[in-house]
Structure formats: C-alpha cells, structure tokens
C-alpha positions in Angstrom: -124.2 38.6 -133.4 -124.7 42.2 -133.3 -124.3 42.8 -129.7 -120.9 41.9 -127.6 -120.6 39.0 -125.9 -120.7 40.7 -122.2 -124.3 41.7 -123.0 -125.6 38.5 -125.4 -127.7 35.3 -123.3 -127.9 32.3 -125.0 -131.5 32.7 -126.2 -133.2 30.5 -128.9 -132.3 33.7 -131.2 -128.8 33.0 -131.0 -129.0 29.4 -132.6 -128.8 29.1 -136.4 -132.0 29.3 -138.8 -132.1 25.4 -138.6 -131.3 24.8 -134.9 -133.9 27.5 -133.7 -136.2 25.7 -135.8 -135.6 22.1 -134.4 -135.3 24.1 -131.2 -139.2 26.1 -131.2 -140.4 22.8 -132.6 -139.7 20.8 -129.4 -141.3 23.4 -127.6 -144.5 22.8 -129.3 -144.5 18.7 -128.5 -146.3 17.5 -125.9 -144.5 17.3 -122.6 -143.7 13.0 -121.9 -140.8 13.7 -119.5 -141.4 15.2 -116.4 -138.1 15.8 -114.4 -137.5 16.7 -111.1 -133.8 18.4 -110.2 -132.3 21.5 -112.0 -129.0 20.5 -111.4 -125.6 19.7 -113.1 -126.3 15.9 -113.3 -129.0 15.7 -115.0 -128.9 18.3 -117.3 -125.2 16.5 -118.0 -126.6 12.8 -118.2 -129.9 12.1 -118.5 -131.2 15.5 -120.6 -128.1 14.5 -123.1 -129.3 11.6 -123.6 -132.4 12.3 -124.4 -131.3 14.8 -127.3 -129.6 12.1 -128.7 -132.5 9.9 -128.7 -134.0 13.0 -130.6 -131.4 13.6 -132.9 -132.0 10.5 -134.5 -135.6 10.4 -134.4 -136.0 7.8 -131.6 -138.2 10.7 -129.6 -140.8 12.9 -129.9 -141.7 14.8 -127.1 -140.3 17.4 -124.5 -139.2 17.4 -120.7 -140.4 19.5 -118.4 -138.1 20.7 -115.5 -139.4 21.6 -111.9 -136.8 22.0 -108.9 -137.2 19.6 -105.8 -136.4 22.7 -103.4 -137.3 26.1 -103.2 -133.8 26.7 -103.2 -133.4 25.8 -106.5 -135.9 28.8 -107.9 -132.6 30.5 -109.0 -131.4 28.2 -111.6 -135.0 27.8 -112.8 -135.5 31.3 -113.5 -132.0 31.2 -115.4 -133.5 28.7 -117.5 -136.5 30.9 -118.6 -134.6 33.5 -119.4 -132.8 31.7 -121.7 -135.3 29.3 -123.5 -134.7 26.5 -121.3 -131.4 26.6 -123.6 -128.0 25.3 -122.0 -124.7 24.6 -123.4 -123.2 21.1 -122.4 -119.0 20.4 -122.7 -118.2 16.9 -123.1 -114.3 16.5 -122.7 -111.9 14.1 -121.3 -110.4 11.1 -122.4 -111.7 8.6 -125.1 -109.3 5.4 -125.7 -106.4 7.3 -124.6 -107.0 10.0 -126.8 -108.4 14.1 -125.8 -111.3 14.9 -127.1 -114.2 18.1 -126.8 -117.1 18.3 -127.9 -119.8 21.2 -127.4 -123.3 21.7 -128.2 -126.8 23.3 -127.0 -129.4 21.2 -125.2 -133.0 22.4 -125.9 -135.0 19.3 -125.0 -136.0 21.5 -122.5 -139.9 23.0 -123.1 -141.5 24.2 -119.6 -139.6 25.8 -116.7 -142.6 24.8 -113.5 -141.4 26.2 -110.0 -143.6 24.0 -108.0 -143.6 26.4 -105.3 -145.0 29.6 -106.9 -146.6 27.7 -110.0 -148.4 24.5 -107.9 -151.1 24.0 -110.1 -149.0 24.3 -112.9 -146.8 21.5 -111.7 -149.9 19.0 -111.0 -151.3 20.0 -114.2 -148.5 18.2 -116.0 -149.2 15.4 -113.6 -152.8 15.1 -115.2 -151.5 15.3 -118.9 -152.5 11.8 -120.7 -149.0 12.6 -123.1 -147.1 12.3 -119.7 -144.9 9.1 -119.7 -142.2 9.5 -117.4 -141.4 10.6 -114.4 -137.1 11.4 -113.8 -135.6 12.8 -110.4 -132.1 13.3 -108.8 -132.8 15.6 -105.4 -130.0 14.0 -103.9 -129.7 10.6 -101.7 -131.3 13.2 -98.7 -134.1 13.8 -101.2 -135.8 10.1 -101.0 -136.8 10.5 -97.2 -139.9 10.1 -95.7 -140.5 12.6 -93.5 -144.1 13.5 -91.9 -146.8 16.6 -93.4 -149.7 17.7 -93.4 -151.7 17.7 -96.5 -153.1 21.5 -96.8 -155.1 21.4 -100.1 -153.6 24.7 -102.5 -150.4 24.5 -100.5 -147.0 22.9 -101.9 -145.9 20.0 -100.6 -142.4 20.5 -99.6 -140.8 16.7 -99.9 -140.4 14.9 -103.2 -142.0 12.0 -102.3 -144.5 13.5 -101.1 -145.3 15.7 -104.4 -145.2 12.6 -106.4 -147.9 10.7 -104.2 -149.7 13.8 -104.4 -149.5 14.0 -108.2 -150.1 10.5 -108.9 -152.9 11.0 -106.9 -154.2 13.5 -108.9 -153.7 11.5 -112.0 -155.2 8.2 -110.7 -158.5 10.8 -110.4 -158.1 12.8 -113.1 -158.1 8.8 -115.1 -160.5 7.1 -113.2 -157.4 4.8 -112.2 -157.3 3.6 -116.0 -154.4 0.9 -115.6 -152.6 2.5 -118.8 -152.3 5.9 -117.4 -149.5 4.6 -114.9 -145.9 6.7 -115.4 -142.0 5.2 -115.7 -140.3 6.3 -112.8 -136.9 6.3 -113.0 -135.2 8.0 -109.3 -131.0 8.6 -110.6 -130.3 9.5 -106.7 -127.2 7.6 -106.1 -129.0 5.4 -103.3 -129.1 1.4 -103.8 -132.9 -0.1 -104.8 -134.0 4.0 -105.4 -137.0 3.2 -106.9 -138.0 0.6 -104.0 -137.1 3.3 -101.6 -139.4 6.0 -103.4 -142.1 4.0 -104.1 -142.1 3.3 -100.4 -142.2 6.9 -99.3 -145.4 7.8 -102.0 -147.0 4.7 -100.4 -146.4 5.8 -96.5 -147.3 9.3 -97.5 -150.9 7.9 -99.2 -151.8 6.3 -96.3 -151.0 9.4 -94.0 -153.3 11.1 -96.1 -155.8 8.9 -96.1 -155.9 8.1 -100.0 -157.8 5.1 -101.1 -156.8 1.6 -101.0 -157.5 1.3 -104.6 -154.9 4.2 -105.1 -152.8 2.7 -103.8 -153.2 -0.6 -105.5 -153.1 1.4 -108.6 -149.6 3.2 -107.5 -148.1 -0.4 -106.8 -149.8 -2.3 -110.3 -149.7 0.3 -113.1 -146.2 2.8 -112.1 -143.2 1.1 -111.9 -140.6 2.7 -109.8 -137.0 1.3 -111.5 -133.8 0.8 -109.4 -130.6 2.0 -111.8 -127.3 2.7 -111.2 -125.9 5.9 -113.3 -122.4 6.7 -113.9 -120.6 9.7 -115.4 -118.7 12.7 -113.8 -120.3 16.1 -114.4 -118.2 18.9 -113.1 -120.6 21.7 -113.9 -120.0 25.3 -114.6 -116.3 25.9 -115.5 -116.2 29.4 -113.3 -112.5 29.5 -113.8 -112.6 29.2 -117.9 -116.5 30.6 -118.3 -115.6 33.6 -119.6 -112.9 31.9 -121.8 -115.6 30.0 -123.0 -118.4 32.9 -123.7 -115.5 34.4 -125.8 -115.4 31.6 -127.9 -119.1 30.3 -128.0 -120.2 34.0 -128.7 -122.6 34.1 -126.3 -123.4 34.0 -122.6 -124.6 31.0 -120.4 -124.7 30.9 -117.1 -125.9 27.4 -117.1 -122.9 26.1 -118.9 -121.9 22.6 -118.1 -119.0 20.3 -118.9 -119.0 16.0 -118.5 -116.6 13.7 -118.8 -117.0 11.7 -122.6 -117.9 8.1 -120.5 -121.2 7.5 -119.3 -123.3 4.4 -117.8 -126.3 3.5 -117.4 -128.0 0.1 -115.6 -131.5 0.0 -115.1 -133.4 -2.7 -113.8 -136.3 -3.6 -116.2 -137.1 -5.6 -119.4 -135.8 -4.6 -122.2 -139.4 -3.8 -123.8 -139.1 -0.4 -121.7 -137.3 0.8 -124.9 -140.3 1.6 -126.3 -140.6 4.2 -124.1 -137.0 5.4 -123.6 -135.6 4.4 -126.6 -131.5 4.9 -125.3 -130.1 2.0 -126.4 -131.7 1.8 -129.8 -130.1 5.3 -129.9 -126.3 4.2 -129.2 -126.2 4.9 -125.3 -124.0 2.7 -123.0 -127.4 1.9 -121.1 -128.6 -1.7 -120.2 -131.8 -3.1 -119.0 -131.1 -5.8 -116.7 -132.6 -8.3 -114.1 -130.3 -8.1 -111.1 -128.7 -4.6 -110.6 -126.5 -6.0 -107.7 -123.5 -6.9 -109.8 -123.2 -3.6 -111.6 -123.8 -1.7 -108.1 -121.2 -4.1 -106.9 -118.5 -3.4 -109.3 -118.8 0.6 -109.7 -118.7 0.3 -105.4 -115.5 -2.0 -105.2 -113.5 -1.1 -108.1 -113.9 2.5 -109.0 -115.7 4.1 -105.5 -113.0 1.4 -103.9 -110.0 2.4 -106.0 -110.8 6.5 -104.7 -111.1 5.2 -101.0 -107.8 3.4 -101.4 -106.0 5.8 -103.0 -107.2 8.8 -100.7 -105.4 9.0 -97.0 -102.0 7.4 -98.5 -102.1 9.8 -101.5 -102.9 13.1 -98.8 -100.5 11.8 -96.2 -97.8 11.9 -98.8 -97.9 15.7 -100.0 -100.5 14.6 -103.9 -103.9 16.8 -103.7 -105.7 15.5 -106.9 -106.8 11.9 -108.5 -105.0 12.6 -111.8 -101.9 12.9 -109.9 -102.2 9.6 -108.1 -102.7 7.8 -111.3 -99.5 9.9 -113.2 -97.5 9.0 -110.0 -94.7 6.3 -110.9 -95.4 4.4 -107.9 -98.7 5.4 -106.5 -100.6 4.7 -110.2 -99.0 1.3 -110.4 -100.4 0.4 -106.8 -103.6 1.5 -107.1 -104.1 -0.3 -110.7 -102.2 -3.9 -108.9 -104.9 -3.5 -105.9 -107.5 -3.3 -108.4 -106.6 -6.0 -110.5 -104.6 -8.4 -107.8 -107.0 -8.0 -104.9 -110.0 -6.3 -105.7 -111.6 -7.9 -108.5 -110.5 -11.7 -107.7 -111.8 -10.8 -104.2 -115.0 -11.2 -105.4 -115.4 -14.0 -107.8 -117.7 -15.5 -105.1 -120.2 -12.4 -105.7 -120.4 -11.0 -108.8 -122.1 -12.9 -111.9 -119.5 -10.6 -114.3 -116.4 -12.8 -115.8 -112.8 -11.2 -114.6 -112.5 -10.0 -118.2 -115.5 -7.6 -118.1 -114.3 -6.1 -114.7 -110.5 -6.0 -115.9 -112.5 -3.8 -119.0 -114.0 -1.8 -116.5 -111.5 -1.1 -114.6 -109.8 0.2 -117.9 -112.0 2.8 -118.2 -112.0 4.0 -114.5 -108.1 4.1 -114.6 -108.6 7.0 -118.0 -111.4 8.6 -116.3 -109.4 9.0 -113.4 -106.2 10.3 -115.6 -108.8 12.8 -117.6 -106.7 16.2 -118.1 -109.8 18.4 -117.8 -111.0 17.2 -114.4 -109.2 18.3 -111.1 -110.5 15.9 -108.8 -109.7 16.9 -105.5 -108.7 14.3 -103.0 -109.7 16.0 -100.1 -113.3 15.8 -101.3 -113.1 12.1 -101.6 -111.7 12.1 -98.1 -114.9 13.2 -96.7 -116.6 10.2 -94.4 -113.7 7.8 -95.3 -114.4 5.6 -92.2 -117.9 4.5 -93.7 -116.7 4.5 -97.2 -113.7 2.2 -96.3 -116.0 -0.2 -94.7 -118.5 -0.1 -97.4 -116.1 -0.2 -100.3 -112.9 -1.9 -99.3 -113.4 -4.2 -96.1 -115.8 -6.6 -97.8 -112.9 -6.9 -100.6 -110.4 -7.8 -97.6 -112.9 -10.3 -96.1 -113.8 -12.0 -99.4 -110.5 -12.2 -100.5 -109.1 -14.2 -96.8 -112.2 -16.2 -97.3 -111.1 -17.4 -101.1 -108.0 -19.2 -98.8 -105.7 -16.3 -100.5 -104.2 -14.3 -97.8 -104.2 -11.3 -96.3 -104.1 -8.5 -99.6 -101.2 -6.5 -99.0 -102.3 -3.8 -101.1 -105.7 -3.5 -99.4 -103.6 -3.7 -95.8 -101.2 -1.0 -96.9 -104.2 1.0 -97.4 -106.0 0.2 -94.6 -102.8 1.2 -92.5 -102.8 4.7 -94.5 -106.7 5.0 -93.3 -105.4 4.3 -89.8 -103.0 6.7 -89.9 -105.1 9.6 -91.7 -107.2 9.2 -88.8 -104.8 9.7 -86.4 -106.4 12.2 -85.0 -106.8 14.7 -82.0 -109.6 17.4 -81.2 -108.4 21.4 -81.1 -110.7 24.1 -80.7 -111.3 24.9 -84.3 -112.4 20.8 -84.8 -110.6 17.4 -85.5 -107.0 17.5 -86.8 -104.5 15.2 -88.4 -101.0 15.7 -89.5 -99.4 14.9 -92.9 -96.0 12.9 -93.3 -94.7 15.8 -93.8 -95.6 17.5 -90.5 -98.9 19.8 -92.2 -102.2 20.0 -90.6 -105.5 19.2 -92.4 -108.8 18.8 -91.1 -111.4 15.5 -90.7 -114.2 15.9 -91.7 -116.5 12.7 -90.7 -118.4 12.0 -88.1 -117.7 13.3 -84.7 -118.9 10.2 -82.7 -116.6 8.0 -84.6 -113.9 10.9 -84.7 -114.0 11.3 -81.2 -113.9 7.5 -80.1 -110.4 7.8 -82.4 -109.0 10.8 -80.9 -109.5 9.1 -77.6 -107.6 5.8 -78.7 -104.9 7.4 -80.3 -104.6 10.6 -77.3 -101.6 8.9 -75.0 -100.7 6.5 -77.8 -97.0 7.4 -77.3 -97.2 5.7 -73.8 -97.8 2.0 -75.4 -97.0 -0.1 -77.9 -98.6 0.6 -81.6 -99.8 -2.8 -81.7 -102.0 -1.8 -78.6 -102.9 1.0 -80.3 -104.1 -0.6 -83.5 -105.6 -3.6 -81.6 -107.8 -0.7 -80.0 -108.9 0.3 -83.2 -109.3 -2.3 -85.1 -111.3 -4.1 -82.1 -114.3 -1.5 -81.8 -117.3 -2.2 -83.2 -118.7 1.0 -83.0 -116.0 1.9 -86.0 -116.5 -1.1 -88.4 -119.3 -3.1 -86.6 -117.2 -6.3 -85.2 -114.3 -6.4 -84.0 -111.7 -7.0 -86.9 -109.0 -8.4 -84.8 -111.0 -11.8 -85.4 -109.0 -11.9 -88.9 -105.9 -13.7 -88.2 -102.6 -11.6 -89.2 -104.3 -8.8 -90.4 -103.3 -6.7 -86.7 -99.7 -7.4 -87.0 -100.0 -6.6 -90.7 -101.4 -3.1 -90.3 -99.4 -2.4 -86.9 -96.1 -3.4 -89.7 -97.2 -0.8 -92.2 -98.1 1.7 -89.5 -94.6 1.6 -88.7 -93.1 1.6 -92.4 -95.2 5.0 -92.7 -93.5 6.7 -89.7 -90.6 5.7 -91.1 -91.3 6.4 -95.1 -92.2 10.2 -94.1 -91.9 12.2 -97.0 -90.5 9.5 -99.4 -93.7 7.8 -101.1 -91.7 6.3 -103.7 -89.5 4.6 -101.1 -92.3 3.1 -98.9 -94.0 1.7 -102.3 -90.8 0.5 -103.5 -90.0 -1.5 -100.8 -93.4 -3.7 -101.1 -93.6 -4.7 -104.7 
C-alpha cells in the first residue's frame, strides 16, 4: 500500500485496478435510488443487496444517501471522505456451518446532507432517472408531527421532506403519471408504507398543496408495506483494529451482518422490473397479504427472545447464544416454539406447520451464531408490551384451539412476573435475581410503578393474591386475564417453583418436562 495501515482510509485508490474501475463507473450512472438513513442497517441489508443485483448485471444505476437527522452529518461526512466506500462482514452461521465473508460496497455515488446541501437534496427529487425512494429513520421517524413550511429552509421530519420533494417533482413533471417513485419505508413498524404515505398526505394539506397533488401522491407513488429481517451488529469496535490489520486499510464505517436475510414486500411481482432482487438470488418475496410473515417473525423469533429473556436473567445467563447452548434452557425454548407457539396459531396464519417448523430452524442458528453477543438485557427492555404483543395472543389462541393452558408459555409468563417483581429506590426501579443480584427495569414507569405497588407488602398475603392483582389489571395487559380459567393457579404454581429453584435452572426445567 505504500503507507501503514494507522494512516491509510479506505479510498477508491485502495481497491484493485478492476474494482476501482467498476467502482468510478457507478459513480458516473445516474442516481435511481434515493435513500434516506446512514445507518448500520441499511448499509448492511438493503445497499448489499443492491450490489448484488449489480454484480450480476440486474442494475444500472447508483443510490444516493442523505441522513434523516442532523445528527447523522457525522457519518455522512465519513462517507465523503472515503468515496462513499464501506467494508461490509457477513459472518455467522450457514446450515450449521461458520462462515465469513468480506467485501467493499460502492453502490454508493452522492453523499447529500439535506441540512447544509437542501437544494441539492430536492434536486435529486426532480431527476427523471429517479426511481426509488428507500428509508429506515427509525419506527420514531414515521410521525407526523406539525411545521411550518419556510420556503429555502429544511424541513426537519422525514415525512415532511418527502411530501416536500414529491412536491417538487409533481411540478417539476407537470404531474406526468409516470414520474411517480417506489417507496419502500424498512422502519420496523407494521403497514410502514400506509403509515408514511399518511403523514406526506396530512403534511400536503397543512401546506396547502393542490388537490391534484395530492391525487397524484395517492395514484402514481406507491408506498409498499415490507417486513425486513437480518441482524446487523455494526462496527466491530472491539476487533476494528484487528480487522484494519488484516484488510490493509482503515474504515471507520466498517460493518459486519449475520449471513441470513429476509425480505417480504407487499406488491406484484412485476415491481421486479424495477428492483430486480429476486431475479438476483435474494431471499425477497413479493406478496399480497404481509400479515402472515409479520405474524410469524413476531410470535416465533421476536416471541422466542421475549420468552427466553426474564427466566434466562433471573437465573445468572447474560447472552442469547447461551440460552440456546444451555442443556435445559435451549431445549425449552425450541419445545415452546414448536409445541405451543406455532400450533397456537393454525387459526391465523395462511403458512403450513412445515414452513414455520423451517423457519423456526433458522431463528434457532441465528440465535446460536458464534460472532454475535446478543445481550439479554437489551431484549429485556419494555418486556411488559413485548410479552403482550408477542406471547399472550399465542397463550389465548392456543386455550381457544380446546388445547389447554401451554405450560411452556405459563412458565414463562411466571418468569415475566417475577422479573418484574419490582420495587422503586432512589436511583430508579429495581429487581433481584435468583441469586440475590440487583438489575435495573427499564420500561415504562406508569406500568412499573402500578407493579411496585402490587408487589410492595406482598409478604403480608398469599401469592395467589398477589398474582390475581397482576394478572387482573387492565392497565398492564388491557383486560383482566384472570378471565382465562387455570391460568392464575398456574402462574401462582410456577411463581412458587422459582422461589424455590433459586440458583438451580437445570432443576426447575427438569422437573417440568
């Protein structure tokens, strides 16, 4: 390289004769793509995929990257300074089997800071090559929230720059029909697209655009709900210099993702045309009803985290790939899946049992993936909602099929409880392992508070008054719960087996197979 690796960025002079080539020449095509978010995700998923689509010669065009914050001018100006150029590591597990795999990303052509560079960022707005329109700012970033237009002045919302800049292009076209963009919102929010096109159409009327505008937005753009699905962990800062060693070069934007990815979109498959993934080998779909795919990503692998999570904390394990390499622990989590979870909703879900026993497959090695240290305490964050978003409809369905109560489902349920025994101290809401350590709750302090008062004096009456407590406010899980019959005595039962399993994990499992 002729200058040490301390000193050398990745630059488009550090790639090979051939790749800087490929690489400058992608920086000459026309800008189709326009994408909104600098972040880990989407330079891990959907900028990947495009390069594969252009690796075999499915796509001929660039993306153009502009931040949804100010906050995000940072990463931006990384990204100029080294050729919009990024190093992606894919690594994990792939049919049992560790693999890696490295290489540079240069789909990227034009850096646009739509705070400093406004009329840069509409510009590309009013391109006829323009085809598509990508964004992940975060579920918190599709919110309507009030402004005032100031012509010249940045719009600080992302919904509100895209009604702005469709705007702009609906007048820049004379609203010609065939000028309308591909949308595509990854924000991990159910019906996305509905949700955005909603906001650019409140935010049009605000500002008093025209009703044929408007028609135009609704007719000729279509705003697609998906459902995305791979684990990016981002920029390895424990192994980064480890990996600049080996790579030869510098990159502060290095990024590593696990080797699965998913992709549902809701749309005809004629969209290919435009976004040609699965021509190009990706595991993306174009499908009619996204509920069933939303449904089994939320119960299965969101609900298998949930389920896993207070039980696994409570008992002394700290990451995912410990649960699952735990003797008893990985065996109950896979039989609550496969038992409870996924015959719980037979009544729901358009999928055969054989495509979600698949599935589930493939969470159990992404969750065992050596290279990922998935904290637990992470996934603990806002349990209480997550539980009743992601596991109670499983318990209801499956009483409702004439089945029972699921014991593997209760057990959890009782470990939730029991996380969540709870009491307020100066320094915020604390609970207290099996094994007598302290850890803190982080939820929300209404529904924290309503538990610390229910379980504060719960040593002067009988747990199953305790639990009935609980499981009885609506506030906590919206109706009371005690209306489903056994399912009290059941959690009070396990309640008590954890007191009495304390540090012994193995022996409270063992004892309910």
């Amino acid at each position: 390289m002729g200058m040490d690796v301390a000193e050398q960025r990745l630059k488009l002079s550090c790639l090979q004769s051939t790749d800087r080539q490929g690489a400058e020449e992608i920086r000459r095509m026309p800008v189709k793509i326009l994408q909104i978010g600098e972040g880990n995700f989407l330079r891990g998923f959907f900028d990947w995929m495009i390069n594969e689509c252009r690796k075999q010669g499915n796509f001929e065009g660039s993306v153009a990257i502009s931040q949804p914050r100010s906050s995000g001018s940072s990463k931006l100006e990384t990204l100029k300074t080294q050729d919009g150029l990024y190093t992606l590591i894919i690594r994990g597990l792939e049919q049992g089997k560790a693999v890696e795999k490295l290489e540079i990303i240069p789909v990227l052509s034009r850096m646009i800071d739509p705070y400093q560079e406004w009329v840069d960022f509409l510009s590309i707005g009013q391109s006829p090559e323009l085809e598509i329109i990508v964004s992940n700012t975060t579920e918190a970033g599709l919110i309507y929230r009030p402004e005032v237009l100031v012509d010249g002045t940045p719009i600080e919302s992302y919904p509100g720059k895209l009604a702005y800049l469709l705007h702009k292009r609906f007048t820049a076209f004379a609203g010609d029909p065939v000028k309308g963009l591909l949308i595509l919102p990854l924000e991990l929010l159910e019906r996305g697209g509905d949700e955005l096109k909603r906001c650019v159409l409140q935010y049009s009327q605000d500002w008093g655009f025209s009703t044929a505008f408007m028609e135009w937005v609704e007719r000729d753009n279509r705003f697609l709900n998906s459902l995305v699905d791979r684990i990016v962990t981002g920029y390895p800062a424990s192994e980064a210099e480890a990996w600049f060693a080996k790579l030869g070069y510098r990159d502060e934007l290095l990024n590593v993702a696990e080797p699965y990815h998913f992709w549902a979109i809701e749309g005809e498959v004629e969209l290919e045309q435009q976004l040609p993934l699965q021509k190009s080998g990706l595991n993306v779909h174009w499908v009619q009803d996204l509920r069933p795919y939303h449904q089994r990503k939320v119960r299965i692998l969101n609900g298998a985290h949930t389920l896993m999570t207070p039980l696994a904390l409570l008992h002394g394990l700290s990451h995912v790939r410990e649960v699952m390499e735990h003797a008893e622990f990985g065996v109950y989590v896979a039989a609550a899946v496969e038992q409870e979870i996924i015959p719980s909703m037979s009544r729901t879900t358009s999928m055969e049992p054989s495509e979600l026993l698949l599935y589930a497959d493939s969470v159990y090695e992404r969750f065992s993936n050596p290279f990922i240290q998935h904290n637990l305490a992470d996934i603990a964050l806002n349990s209480l909602v997550k539980f009743k978003v992601r596991l109670l409809p499983s318990i209801v369905a499956y009483v409702e099929l004439g089945c029972g109560l699921p014991e593997r489902l209760i057990q959890g349920f009782a470990g939730l409880l029991r996380y969540y025994k709870v009491q307020e101290t100066t320094t915020g809401f604390q609970g207290i392992t099996l094994l007598g350590e302290q850890y803190p709750l982080r939820d929300d302090p209404a529904l924290l508070s309503i538990l610390a008062g229910i379980w504060y004096g719960a040593e002067d009456r009988a747990l199953v008054d305790t639990t009935a407590m609980i499981l009885d406010n609506q506030d906590l899980w919206g109706s009371s719960l005690c209306r489903i019959e056994g399912l009290l005595e059941a959690i009070t039962y396990y309640l008590e087996e954890l007191e009495g399993s304390s540090s012994e994990a193995v022996d409270f499992f063992a004892r309910k197979k």
